[in-house]
C-alpha positions in Angstrom: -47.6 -7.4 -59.4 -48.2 -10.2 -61.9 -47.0 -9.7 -65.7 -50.6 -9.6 -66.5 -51.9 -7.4 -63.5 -49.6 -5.1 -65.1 -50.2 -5.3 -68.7 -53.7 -5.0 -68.4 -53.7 -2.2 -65.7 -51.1 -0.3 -67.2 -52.5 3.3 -68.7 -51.0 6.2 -70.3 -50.6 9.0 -67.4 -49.6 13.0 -68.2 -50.1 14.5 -64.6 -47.5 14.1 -62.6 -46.5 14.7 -58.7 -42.9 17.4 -58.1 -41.6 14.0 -56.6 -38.3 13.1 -58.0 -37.5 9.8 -59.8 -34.1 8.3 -58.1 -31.7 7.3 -61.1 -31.6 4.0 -59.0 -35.3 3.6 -60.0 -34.3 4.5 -63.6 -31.7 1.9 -63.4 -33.8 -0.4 -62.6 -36.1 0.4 -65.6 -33.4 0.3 -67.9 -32.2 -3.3 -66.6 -35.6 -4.1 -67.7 -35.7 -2.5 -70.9 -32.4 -4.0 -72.2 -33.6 -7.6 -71.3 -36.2 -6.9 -74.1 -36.0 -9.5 -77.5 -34.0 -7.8 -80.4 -33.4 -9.0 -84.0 -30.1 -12.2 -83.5 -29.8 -9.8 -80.2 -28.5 -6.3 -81.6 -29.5 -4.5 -78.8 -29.7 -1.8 -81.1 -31.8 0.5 -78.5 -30.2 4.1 -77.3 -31.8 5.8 -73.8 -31.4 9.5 -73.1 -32.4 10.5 -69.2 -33.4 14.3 -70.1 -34.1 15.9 -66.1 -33.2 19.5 -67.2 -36.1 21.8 -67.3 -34.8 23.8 -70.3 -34.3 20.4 -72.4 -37.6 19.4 -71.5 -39.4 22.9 -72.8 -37.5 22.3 -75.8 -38.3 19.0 -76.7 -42.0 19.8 -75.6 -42.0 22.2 -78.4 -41.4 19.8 -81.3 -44.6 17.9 -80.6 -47.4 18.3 -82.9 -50.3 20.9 -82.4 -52.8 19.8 -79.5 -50.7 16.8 -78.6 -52.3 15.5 -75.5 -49.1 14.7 -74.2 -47.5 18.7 -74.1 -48.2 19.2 -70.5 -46.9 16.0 -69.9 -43.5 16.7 -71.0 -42.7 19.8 -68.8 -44.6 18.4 -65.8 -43.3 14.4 -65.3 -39.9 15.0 -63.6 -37.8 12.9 -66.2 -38.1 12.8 -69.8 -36.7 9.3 -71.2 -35.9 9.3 -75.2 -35.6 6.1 -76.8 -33.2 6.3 -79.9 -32.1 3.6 -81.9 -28.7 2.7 -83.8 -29.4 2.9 -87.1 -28.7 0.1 -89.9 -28.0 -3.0 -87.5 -31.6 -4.7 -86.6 -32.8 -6.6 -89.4 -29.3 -6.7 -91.4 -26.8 -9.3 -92.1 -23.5 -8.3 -93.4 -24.7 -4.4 -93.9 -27.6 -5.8 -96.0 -31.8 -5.8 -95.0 -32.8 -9.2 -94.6 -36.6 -8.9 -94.8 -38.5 -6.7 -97.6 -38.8 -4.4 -93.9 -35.9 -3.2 -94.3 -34.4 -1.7 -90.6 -36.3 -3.8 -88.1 -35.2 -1.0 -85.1 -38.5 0.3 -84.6 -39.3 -3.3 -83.7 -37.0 -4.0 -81.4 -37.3 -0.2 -79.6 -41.0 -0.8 -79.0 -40.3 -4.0 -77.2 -37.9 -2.6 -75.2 -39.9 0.4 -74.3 -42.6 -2.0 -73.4 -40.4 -3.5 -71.1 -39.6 -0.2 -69.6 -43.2 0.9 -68.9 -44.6 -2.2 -67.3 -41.7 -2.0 -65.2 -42.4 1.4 -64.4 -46.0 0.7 -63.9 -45.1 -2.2 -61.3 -43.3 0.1 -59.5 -46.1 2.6 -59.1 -44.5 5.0 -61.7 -46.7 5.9 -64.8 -45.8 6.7 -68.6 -46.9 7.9 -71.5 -45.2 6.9 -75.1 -44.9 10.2 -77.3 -44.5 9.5 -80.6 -46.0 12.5 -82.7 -42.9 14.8 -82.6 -40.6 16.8 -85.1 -38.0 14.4 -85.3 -35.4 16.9 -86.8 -35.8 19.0 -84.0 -35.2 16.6 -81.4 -31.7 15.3 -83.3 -30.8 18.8 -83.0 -31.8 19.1 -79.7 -30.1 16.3 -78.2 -27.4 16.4 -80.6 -27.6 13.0 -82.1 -25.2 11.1 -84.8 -26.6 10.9 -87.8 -26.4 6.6 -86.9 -28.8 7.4 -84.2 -32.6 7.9 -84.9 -34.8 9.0 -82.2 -37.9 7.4 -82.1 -40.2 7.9 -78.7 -40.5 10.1 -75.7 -41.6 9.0 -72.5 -42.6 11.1 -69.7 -42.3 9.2 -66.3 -42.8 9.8 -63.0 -45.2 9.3 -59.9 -49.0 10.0 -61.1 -50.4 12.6 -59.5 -54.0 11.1 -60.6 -54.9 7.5 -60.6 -54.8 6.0 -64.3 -57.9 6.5 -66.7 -60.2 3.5 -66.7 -60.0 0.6 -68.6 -60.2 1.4 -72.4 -62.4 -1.4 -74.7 -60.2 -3.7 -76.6 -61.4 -5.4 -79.9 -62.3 -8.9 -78.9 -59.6 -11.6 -79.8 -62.1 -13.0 -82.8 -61.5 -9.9 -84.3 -58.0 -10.2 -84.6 -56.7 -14.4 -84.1 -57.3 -16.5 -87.3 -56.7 -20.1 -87.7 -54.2 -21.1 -90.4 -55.5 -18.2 -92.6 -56.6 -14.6 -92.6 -60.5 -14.9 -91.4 -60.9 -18.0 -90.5 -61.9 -18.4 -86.5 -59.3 -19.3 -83.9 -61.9 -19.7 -81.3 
């Protein structure tokens, strides 16, 4: 699959089939995952591979209310939890470089990126949870306090074929030329 066949075809999936997910297919997602961009390449990005069932009721139950994503977390065979060392993207010499301060959630998101259309190339399907109660899951897992847990992602083989395509704002509404507003094309 083309980087673009898979970007554009990639959609968020929550049913999942009993089939297990080797950790040689894992590997191979995280391989992709650390080849991501990070800020002067921290690699600041922490991976937790949560198969237990008890672990994954647990962490189901620190999502918000009516999170569309519950069932998800129970059901896909392997929960991954993307974490994040804490103080290191975006620093120099201990100190935030931009007025951004800790650029980890940066550099997490493009490594989860990586990891999902990886997955999706592979036939595997995702969905990034995000509304969670992050205390909770620290305690859960039982996390440093120079660790911060940012996402939850489900994986395994869809049981369903992925939602249709969902409308994306065309790119005049969101490329300028040399200033906010002005056309690009």
């Amino acid at each position: 699959m083309d980087i673009m066949d898979a970007i554009k075809t990639r959609r968020s999936v929550r049913k999942f089939k009993d089939d297990d997910v080797p950790d040689e297919v894992l590997a191979e997602l995280f391989e992709a995952a650390r080849w991501a961009p990070s800020w002067a390449n921290t690699q600041c990005w922490r991976f937790i591979v949560i198969r237990n069932k008890d672990v994954k009721e647990r962490l189901a139950g620190t999502l918000t209310p009516k999170n569309p994503a519950l069932k998800a977390m129970t059901a896909a065979p392997v929960i991954i939890v993307s974490c994040a060392e804490k103080g290191v993207s975006g620093f120099y010499r201990s100190d935030a470089v931009t007025s951004h301060g800790d650029w980890l959630m940066f550099d997490v998101a493009l490594s989860v990126q990586n990891l999902m259309l990886a997955a999706h190339s592979m036939g595997l399907g995702t969905v990034q949870v995000g509304a969670f109660n992050v205390e909770s899951v620290d305690k859960i897992l039982g996390l440093p306090d120079n660790i911060a847990v940012l996402t939850m992602v489900p994986i395994g083989y869809p049981a369903t074929e992925g939602g249709s395509r969902t409308p994306r704002k065309e790119l005049s509404e969101m490329v300028f030329r040399e200033k906010y507003g002005e056309k690009f094309l």
